[in-house]
Biopython code that builds the backbone (N, CA, C, O; Angstrom):
import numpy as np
from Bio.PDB.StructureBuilder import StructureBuilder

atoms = [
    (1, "UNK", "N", (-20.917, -86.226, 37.496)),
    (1, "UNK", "CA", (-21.499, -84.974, 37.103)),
    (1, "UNK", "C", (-22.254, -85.208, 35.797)),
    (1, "UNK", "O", (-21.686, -85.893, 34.946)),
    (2, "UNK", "N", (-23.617, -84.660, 35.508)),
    (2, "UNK", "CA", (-24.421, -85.025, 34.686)),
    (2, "UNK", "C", (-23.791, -83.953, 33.409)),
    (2, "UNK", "O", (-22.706, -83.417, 33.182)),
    (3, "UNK", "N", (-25.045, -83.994, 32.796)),
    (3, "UNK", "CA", (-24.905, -82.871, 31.365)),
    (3, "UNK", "C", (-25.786, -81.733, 31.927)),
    (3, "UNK", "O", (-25.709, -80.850, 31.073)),
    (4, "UNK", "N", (-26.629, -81.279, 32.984)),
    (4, "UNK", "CA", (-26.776, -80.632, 33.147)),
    (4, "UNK", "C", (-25.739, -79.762, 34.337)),
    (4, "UNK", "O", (-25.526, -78.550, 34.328)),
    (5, "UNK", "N", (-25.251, -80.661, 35.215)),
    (5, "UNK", "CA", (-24.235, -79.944, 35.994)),
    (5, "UNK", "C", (-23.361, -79.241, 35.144)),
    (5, "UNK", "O", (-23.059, -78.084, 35.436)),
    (6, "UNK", "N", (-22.966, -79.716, 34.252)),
    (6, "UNK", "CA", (-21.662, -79.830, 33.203)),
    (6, "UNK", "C", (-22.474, -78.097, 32.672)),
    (6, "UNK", "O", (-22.143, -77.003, 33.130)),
    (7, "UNK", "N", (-23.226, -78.277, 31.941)),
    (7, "UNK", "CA", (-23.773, -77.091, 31.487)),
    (7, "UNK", "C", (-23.881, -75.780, 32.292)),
    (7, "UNK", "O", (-23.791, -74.586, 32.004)),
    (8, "UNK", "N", (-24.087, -76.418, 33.314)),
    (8, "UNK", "CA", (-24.476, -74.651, 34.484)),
    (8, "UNK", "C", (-22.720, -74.706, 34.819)),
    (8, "UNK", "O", (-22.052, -73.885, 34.189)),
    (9, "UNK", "N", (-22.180, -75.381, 35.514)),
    (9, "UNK", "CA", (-20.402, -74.743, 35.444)),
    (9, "UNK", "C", (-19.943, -73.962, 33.958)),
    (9, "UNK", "O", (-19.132, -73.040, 34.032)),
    (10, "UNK", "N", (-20.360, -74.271, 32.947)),
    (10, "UNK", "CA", (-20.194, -73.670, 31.932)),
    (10, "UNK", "C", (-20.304, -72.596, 32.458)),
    (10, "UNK", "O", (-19.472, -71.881, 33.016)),
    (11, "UNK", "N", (-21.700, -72.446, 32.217)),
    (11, "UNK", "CA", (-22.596, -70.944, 32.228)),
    (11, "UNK", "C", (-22.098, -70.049, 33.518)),
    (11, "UNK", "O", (-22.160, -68.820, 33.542)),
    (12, "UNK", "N", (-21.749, -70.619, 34.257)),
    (12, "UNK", "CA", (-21.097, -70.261, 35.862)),
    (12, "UNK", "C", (-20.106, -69.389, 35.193)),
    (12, "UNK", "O", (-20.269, -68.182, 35.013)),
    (13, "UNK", "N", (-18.483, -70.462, 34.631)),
    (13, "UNK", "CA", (-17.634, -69.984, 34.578)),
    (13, "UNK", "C", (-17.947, -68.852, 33.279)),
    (13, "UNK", "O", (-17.299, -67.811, 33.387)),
    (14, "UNK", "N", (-19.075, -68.963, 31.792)),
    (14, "UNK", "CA", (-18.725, -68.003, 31.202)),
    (14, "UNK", "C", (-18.828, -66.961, 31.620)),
    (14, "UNK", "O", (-18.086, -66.044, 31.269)),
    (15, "UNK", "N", (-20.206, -66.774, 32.869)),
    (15, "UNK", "CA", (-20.819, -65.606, 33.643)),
    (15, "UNK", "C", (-19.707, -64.856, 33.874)),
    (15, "UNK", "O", (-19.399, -63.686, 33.646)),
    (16, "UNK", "N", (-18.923, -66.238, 34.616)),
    (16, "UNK", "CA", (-17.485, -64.934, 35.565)),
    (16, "UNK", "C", (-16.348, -64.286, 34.306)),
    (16, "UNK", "O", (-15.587, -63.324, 34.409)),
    (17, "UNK", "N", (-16.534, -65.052, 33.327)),
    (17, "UNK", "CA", (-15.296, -64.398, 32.379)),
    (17, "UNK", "C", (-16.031, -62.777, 31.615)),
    (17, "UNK", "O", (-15.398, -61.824, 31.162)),
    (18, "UNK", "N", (-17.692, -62.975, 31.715)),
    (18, "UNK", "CA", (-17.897, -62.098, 31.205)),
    (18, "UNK", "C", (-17.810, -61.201, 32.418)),
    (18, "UNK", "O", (-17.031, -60.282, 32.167)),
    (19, "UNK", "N", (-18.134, -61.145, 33.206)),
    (19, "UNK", "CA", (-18.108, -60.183, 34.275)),
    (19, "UNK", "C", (-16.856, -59.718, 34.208)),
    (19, "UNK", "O", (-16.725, -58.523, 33.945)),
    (20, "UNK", "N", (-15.799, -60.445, 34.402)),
    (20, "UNK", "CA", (-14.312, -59.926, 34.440)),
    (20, "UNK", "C", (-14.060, -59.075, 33.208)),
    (20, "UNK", "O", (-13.522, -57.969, 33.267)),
    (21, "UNK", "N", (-14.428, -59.582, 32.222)),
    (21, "UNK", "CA", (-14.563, -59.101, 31.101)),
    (21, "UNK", "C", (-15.351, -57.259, 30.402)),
    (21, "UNK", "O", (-14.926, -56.305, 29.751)),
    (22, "UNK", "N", (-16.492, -57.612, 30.986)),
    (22, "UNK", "CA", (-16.923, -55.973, 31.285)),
    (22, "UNK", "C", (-16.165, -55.244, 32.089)),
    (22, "UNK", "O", (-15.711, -54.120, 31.873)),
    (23, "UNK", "N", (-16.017, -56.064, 33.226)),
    (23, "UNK", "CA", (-15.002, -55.297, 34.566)),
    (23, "UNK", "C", (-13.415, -54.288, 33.699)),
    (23, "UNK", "O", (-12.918, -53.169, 33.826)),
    (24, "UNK", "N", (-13.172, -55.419, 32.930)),
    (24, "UNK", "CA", (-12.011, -54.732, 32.237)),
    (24, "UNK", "C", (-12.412, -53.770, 31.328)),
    (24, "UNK", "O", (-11.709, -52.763, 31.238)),
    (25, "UNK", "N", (-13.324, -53.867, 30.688)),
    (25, "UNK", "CA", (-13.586, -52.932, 29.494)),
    (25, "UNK", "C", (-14.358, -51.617, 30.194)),
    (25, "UNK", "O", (-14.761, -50.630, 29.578)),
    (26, "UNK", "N", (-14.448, -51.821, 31.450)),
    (26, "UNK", "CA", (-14.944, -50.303, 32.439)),
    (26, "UNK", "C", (-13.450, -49.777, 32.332)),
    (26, "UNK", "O", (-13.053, -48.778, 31.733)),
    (27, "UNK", "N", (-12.889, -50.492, 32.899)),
    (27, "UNK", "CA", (-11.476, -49.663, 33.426)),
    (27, "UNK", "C", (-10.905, -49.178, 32.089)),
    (27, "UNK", "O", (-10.634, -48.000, 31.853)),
    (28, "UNK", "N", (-10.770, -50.061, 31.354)),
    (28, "UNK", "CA", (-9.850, -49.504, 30.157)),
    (28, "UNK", "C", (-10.674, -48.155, 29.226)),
    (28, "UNK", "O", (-10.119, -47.519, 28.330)),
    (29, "UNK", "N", (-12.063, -47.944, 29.689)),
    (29, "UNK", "CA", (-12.712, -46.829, 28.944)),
    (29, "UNK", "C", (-12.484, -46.089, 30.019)),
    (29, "UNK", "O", (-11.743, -45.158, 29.704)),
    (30, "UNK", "N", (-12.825, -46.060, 31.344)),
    (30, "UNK", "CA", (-11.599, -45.109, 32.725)),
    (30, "UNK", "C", (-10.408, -44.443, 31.745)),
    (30, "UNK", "O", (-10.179, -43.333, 31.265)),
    (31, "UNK", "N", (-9.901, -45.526, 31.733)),
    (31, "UNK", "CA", (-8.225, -45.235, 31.022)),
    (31, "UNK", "C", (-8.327, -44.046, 30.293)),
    (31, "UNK", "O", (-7.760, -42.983, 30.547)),
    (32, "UNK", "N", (-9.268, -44.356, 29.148)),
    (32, "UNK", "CA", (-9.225, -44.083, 27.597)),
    (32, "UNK", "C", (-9.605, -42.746, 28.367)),
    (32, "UNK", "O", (-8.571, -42.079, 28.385)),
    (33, "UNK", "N", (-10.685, -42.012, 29.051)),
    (33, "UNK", "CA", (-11.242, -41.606, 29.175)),
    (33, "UNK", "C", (-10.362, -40.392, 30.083)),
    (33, "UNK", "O", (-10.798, -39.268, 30.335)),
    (34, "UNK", "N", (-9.263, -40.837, 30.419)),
    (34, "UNK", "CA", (-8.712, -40.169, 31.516)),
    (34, "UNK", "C", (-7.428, -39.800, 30.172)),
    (34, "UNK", "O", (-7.139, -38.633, 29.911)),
    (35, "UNK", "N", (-6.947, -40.676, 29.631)),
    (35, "UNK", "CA", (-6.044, -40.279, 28.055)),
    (35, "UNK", "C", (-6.521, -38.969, 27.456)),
    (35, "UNK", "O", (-5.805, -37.974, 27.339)),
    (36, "UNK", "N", (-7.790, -39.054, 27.089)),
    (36, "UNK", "CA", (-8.337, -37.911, 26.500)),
    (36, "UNK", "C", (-8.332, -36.593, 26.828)),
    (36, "UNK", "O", (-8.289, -35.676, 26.008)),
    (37, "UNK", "N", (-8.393, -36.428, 28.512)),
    (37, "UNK", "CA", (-8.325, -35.587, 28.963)),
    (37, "UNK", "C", (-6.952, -34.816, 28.829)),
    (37, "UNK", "O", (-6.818, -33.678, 28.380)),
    (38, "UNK", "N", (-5.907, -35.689, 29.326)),
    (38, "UNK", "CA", (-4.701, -35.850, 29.418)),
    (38, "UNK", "C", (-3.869, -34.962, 28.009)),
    (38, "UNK", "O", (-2.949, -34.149, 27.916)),
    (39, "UNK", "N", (-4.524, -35.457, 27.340)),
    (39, "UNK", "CA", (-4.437, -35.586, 25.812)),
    (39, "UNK", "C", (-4.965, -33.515, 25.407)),
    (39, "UNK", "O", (-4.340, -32.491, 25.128)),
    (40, "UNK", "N", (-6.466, -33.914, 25.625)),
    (40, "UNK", "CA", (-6.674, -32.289, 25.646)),
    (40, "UNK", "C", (-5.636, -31.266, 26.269)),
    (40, "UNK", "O", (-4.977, -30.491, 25.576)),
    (41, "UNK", "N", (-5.541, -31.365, 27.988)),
    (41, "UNK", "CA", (-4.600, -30.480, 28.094)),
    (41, "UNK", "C", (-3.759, -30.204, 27.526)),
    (41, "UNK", "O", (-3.584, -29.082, 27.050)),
    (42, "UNK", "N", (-2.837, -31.374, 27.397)),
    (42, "UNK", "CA", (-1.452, -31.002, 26.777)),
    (42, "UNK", "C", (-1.907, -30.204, 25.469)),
    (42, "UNK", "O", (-1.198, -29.201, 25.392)),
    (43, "UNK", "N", (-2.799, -30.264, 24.434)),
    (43, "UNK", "CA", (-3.134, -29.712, 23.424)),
    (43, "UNK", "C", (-2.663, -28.230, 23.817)),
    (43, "UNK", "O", (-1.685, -27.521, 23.580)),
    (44, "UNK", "N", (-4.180, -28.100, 24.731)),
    (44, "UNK", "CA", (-4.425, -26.580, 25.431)),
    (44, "UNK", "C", (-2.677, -26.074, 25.466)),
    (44, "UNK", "O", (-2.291, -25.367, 24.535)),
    (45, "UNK", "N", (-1.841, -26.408, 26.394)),
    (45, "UNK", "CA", (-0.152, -26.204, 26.720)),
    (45, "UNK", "C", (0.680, -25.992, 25.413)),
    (45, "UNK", "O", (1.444, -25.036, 25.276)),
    (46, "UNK", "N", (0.479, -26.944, 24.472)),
    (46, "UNK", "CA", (1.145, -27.070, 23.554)),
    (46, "UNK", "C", (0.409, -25.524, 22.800)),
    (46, "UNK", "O", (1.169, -24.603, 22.502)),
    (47, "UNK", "N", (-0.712, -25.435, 22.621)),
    (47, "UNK", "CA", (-0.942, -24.570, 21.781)),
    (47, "UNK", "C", (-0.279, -23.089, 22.698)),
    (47, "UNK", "O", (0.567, -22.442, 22.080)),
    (48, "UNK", "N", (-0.553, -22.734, 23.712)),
    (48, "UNK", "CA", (0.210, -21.900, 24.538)),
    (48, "UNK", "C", (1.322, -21.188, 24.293)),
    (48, "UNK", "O", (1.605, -20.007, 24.093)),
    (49, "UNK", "N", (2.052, -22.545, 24.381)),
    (49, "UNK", "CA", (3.665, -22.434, 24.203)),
    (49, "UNK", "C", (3.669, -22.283, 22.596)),
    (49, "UNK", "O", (4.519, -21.444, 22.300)),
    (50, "UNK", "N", (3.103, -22.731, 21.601)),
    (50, "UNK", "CA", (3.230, -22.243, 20.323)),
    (50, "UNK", "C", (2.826, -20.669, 20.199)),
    (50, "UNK", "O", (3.217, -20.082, 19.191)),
    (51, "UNK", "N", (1.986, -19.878, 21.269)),
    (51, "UNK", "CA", (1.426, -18.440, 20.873)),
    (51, "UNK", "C", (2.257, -17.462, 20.999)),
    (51, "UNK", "O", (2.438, -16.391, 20.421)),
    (52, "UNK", "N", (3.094, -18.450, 22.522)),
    (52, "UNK", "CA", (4.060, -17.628, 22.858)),
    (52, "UNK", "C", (5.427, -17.740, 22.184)),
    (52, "UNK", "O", (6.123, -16.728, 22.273)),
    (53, "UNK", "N", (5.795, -18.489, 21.713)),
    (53, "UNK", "CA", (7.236, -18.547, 20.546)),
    (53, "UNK", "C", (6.651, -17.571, 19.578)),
    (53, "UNK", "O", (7.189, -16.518, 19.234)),
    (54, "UNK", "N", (5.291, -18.104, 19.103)),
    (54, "UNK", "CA", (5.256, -16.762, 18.389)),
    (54, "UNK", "C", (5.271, -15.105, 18.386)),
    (54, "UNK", "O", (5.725, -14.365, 17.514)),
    (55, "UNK", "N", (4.636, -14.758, 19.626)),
    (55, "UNK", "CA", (5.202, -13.472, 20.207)),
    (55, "UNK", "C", (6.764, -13.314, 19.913)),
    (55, "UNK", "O", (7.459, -12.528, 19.269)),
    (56, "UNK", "N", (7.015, -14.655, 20.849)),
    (56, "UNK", "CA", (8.580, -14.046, 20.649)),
    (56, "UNK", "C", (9.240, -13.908, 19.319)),
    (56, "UNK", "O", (10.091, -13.023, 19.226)),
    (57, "UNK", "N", (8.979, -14.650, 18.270)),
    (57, "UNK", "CA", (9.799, -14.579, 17.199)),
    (57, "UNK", "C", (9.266, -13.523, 16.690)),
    (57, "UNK", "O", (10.044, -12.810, 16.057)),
    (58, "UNK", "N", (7.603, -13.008, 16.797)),
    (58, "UNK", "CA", (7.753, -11.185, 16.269)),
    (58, "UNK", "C", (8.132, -10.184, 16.799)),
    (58, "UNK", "O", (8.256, -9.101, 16.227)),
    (59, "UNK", "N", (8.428, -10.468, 18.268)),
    (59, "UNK", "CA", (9.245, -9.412, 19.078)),
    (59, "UNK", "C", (10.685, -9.179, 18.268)),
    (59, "UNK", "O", (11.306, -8.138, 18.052)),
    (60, "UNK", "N", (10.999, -10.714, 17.867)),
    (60, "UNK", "CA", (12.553, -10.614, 17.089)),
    (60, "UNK", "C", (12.428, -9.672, 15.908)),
    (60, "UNK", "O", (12.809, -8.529, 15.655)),
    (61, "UNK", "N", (11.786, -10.552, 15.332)),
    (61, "UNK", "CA", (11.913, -9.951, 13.641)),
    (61, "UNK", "C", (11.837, -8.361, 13.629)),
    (61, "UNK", "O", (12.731, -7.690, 13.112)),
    (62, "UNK", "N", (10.242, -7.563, 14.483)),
    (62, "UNK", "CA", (10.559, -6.146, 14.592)),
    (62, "UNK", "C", (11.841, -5.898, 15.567)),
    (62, "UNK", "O", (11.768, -4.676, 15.696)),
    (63, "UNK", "N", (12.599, -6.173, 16.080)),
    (63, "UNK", "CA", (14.156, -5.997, 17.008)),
    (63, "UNK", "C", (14.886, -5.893, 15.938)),
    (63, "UNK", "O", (15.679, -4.976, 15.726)),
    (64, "UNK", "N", (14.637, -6.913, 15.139)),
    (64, "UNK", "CA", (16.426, -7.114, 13.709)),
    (64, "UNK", "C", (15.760, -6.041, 12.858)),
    (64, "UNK", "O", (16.371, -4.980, 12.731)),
    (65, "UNK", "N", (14.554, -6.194, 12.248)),
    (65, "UNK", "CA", (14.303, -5.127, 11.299)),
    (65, "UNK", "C", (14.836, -3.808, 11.652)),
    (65, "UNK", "O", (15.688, -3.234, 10.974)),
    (66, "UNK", "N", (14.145, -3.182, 13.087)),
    (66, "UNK", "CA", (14.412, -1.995, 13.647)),
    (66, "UNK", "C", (15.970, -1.869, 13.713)),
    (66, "UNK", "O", (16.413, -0.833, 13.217)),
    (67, "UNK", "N", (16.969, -2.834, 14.293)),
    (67, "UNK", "CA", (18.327, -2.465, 14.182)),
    (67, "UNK", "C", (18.709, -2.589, 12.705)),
    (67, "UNK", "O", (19.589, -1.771, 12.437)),
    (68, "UNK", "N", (18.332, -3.360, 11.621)),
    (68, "UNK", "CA", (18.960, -3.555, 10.521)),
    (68, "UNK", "C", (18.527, -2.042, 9.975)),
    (68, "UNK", "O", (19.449, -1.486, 9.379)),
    (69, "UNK", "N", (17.616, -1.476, 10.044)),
    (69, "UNK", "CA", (17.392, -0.016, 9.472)),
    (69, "UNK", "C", (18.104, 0.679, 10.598)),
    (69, "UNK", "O", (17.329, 1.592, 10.881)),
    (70, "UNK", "N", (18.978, 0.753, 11.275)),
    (70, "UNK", "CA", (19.365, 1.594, 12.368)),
    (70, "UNK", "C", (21.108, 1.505, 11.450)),
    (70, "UNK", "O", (21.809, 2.433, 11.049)),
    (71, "UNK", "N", (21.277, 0.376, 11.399)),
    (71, "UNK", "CA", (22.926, 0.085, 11.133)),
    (71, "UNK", "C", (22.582, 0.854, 9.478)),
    (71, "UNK", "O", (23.252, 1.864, 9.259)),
    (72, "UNK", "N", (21.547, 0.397, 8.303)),
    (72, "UNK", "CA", (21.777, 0.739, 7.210)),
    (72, "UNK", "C", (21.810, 3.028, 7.359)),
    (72, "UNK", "O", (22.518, 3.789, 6.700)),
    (73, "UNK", "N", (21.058, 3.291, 8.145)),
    (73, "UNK", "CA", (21.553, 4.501, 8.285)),
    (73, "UNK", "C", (22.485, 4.710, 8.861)),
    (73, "UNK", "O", (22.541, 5.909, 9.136)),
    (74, "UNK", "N", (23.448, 4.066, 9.282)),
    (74, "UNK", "CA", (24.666, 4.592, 10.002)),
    (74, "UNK", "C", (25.685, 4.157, 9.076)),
    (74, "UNK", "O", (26.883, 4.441, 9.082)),
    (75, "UNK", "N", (24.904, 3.281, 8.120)),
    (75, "UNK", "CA", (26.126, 3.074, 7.203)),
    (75, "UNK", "C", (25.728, 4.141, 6.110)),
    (75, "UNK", "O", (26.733, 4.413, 5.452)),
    (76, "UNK", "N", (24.585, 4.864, 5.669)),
    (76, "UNK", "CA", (24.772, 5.579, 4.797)),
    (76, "UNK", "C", (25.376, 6.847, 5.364)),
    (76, "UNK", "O", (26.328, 7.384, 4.797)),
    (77, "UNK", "N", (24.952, 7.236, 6.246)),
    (77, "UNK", "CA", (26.113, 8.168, 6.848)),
    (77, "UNK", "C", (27.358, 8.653, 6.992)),
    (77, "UNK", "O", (27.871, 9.739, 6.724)),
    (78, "UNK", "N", (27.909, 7.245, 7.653)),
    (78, "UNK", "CA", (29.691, 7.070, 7.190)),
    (78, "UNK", "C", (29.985, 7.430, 5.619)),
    (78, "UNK", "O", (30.762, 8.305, 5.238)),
    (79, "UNK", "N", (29.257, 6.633, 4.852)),
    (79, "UNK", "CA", (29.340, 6.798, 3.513)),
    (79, "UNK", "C", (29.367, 8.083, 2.832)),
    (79, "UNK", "O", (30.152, 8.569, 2.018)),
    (80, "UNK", "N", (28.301, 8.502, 3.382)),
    (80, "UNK", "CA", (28.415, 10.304, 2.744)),
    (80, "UNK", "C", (29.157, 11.300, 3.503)),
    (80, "UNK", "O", (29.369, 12.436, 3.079)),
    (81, "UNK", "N", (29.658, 10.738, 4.948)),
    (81, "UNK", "CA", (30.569, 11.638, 5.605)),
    (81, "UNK", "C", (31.882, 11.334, 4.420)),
    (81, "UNK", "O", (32.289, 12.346, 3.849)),
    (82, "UNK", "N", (32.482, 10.129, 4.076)),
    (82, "UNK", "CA", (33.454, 9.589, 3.743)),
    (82, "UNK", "C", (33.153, 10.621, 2.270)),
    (82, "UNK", "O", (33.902, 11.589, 2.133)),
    (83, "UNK", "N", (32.360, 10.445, 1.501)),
    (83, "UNK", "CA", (32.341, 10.714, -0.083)),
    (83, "UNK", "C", (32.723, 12.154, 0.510)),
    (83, "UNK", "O", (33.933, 12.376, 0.482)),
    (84, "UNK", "N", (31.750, 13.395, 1.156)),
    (84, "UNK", "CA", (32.231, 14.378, 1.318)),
    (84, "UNK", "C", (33.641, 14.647, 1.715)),
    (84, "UNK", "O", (34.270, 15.578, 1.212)),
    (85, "UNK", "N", (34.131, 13.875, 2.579)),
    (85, "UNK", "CA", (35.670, 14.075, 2.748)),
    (85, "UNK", "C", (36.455, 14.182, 1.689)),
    (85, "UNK", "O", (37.130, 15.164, 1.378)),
    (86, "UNK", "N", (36.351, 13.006, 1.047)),
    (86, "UNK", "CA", (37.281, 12.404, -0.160)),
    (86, "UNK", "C", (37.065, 13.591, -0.996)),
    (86, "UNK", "O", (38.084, 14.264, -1.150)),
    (87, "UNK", "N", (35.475, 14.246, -1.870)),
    (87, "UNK", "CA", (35.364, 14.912, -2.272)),
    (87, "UNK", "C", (36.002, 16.343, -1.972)),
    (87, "UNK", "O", (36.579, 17.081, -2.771)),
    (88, "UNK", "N", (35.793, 16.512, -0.841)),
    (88, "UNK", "CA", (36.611, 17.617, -0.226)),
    (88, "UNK", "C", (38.080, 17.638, -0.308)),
    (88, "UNK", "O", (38.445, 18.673, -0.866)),
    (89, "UNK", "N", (38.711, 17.149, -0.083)),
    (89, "UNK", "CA", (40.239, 15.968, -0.618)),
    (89, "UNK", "C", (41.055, 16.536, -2.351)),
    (89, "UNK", "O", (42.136, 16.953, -2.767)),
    (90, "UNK", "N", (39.581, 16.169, -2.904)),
    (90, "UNK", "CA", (40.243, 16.626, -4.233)),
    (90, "UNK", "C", (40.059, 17.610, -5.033)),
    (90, "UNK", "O", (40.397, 17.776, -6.204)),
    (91, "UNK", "N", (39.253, 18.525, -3.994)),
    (91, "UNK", "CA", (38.965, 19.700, -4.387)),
    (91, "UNK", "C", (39.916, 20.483, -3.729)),
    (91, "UNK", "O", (40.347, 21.487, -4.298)),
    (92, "UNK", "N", (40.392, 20.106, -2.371)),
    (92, "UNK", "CA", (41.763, 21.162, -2.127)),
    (92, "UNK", "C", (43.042, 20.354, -2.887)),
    (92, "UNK", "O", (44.230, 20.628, -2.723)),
    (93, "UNK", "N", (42.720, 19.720, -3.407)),
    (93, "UNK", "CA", (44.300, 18.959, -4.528)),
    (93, "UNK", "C", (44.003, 19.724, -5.574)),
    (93, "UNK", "O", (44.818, 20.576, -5.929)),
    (94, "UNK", "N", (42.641, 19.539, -6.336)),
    (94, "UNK", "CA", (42.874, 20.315, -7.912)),
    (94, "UNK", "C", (43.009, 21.795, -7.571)),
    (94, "UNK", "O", (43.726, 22.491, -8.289)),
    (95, "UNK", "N", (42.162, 22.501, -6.185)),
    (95, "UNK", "CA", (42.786, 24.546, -6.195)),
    (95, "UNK", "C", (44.766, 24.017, -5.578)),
    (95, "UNK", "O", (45.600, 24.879, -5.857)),
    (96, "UNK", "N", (45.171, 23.072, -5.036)),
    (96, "UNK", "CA", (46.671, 23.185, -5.157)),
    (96, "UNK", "C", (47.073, 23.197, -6.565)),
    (96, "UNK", "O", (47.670, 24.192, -6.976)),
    (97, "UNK", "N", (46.810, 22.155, -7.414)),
    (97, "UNK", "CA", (47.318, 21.698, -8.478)),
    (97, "UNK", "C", (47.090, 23.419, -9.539)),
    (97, "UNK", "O", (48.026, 23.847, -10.215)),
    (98, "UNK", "N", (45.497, 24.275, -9.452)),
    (98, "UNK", "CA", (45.255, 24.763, -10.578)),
    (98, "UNK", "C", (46.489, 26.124, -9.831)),
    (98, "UNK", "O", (46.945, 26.984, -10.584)),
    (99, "UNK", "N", (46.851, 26.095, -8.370)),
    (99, "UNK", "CA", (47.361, 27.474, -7.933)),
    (99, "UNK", "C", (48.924, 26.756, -8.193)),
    (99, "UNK", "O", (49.676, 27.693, -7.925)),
    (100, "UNK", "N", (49.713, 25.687, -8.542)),
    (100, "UNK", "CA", (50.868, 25.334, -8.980)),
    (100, "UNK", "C", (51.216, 25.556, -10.401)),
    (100, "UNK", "O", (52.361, 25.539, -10.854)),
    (101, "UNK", "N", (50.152, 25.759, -11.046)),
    (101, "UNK", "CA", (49.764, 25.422, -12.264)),
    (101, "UNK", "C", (49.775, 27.177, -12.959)),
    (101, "UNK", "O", (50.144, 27.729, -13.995)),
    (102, "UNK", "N", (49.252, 27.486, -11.902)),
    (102, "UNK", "CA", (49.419, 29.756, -12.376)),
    (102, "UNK", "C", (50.634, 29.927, -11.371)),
    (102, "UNK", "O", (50.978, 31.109, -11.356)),
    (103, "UNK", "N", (51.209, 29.330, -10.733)),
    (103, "UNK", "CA", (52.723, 29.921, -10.100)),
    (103, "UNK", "C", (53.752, 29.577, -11.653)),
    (103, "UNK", "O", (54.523, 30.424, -12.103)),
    (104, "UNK", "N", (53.550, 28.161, -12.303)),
    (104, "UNK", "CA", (54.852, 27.841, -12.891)),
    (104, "UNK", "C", (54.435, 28.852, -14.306)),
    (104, "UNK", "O", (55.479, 29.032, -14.933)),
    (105, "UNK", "N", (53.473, 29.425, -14.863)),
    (105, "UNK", "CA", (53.012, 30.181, -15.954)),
    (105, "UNK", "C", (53.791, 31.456, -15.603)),
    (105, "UNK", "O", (54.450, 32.080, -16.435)),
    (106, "UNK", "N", (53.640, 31.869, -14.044)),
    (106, "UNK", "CA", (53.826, 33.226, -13.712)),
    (106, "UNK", "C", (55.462, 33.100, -13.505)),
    (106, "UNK", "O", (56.244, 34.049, -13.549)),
    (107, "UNK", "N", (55.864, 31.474, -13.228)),
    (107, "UNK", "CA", (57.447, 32.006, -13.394)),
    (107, "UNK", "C", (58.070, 32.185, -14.994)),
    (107, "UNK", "O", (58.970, 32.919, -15.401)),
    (108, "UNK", "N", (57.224, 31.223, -15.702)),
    (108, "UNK", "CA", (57.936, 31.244, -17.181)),
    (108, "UNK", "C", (57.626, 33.041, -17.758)),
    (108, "UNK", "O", (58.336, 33.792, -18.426)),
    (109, "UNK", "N", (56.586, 33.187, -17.290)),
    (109, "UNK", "CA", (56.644, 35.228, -17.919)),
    (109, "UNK", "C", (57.764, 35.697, -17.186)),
    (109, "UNK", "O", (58.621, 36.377, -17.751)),
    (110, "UNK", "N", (57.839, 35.414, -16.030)),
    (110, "UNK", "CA", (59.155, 36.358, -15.206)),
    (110, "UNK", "C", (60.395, 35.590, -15.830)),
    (110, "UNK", "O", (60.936, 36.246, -16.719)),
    (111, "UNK", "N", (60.792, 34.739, -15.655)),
    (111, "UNK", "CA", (61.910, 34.172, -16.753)),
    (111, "UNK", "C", (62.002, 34.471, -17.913)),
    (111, "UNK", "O", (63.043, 34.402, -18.567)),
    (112, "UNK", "N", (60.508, 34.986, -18.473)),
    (112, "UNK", "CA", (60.989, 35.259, -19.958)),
    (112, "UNK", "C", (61.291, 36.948, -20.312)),
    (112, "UNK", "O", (61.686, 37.582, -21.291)),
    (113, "UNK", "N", (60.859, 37.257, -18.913)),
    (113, "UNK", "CA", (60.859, 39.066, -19.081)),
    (113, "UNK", "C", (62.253, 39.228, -19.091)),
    (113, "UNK", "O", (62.903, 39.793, -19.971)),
    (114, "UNK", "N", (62.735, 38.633, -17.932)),
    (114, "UNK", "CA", (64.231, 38.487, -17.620)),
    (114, "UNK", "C", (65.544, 37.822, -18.140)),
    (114, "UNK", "O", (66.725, 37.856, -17.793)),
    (115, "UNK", "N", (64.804, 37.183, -19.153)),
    (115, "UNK", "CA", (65.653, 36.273, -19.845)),
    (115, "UNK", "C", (66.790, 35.263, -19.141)),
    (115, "UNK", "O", (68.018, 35.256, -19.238)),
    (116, "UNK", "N", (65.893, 34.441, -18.418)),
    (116, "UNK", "CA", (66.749, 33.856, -17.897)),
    (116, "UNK", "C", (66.693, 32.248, -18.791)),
    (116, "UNK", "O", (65.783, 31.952, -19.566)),
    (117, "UNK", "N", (67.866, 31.363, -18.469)),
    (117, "UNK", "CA", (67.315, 29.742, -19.219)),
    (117, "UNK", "C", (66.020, 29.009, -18.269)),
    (117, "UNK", "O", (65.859, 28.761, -17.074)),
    (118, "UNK", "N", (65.441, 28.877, -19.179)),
    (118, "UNK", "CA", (64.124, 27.346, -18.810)),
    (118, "UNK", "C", (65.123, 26.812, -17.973)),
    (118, "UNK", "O", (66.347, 26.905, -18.063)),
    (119, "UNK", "N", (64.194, 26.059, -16.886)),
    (119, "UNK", "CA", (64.889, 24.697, -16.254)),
    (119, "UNK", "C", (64.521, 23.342, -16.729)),
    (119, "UNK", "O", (65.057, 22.349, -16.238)),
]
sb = StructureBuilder()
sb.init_structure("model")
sb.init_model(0)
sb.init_chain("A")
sb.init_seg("    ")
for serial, (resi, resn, name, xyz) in enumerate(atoms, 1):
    if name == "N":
        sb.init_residue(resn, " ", resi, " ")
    sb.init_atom(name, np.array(xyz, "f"), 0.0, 1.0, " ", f" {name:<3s}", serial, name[0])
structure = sb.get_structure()
């Protein structure tokens, strides 16, 4: 085999490595190309599913707000039912206490009209 045979098998075999060579770099931009897409959707999905957690977590927050103002009026309620009770409570204790208080006056005048001993 001469130096020119020698030379064209070269050129032969670089031909075929480049060919194989583009051949691959088609497919792998295929690839890339099909990634991207791939890639977009899921974006598109992902952003989706982020719009919708967010719905949901403001569906929550107005749910807890709305019950947390539901319970704080039911607790001020109890509260002022309770104070009025209690209040009420020691207002029929002090008219007992002030009507115990004009019974034992009204016995010491009758004891003293009558002269009887203090107890």
């Amino acid at each position: 085999m001469n130096n020119d045979e020698k030379i064209l098998k070269a050129l032969e075999t670089l031909q075929a490595g480049q060919t194989r060579l583009e051949k691959t770099v088609e497919t792998l931009q295929a690839d890339m190309s099909d990634v991207k897409q791939g890639q977009t959707g899921l974006e598109k999905r992902l952003t989706a599913k982020i719009d919708n957690v967010d719905m949901k977590v403001e569906a929550f927050n107005h749910k807890l707000d709305t019950t947390a103002e539901a319970i704080k009026g039911e607790i001020k309620e109890t509260i002022e039912r309770e104070a009025k009770a209690t209040s009420d409570a020691f207002t029929d204790t002090f008219e007992k206490l002030d009507k115990q208080e004009k019974l034992e006056k009204r016995m010491q005048r009758v004891e003293k009209r009558l002269d009887l001993p203090q107890l």
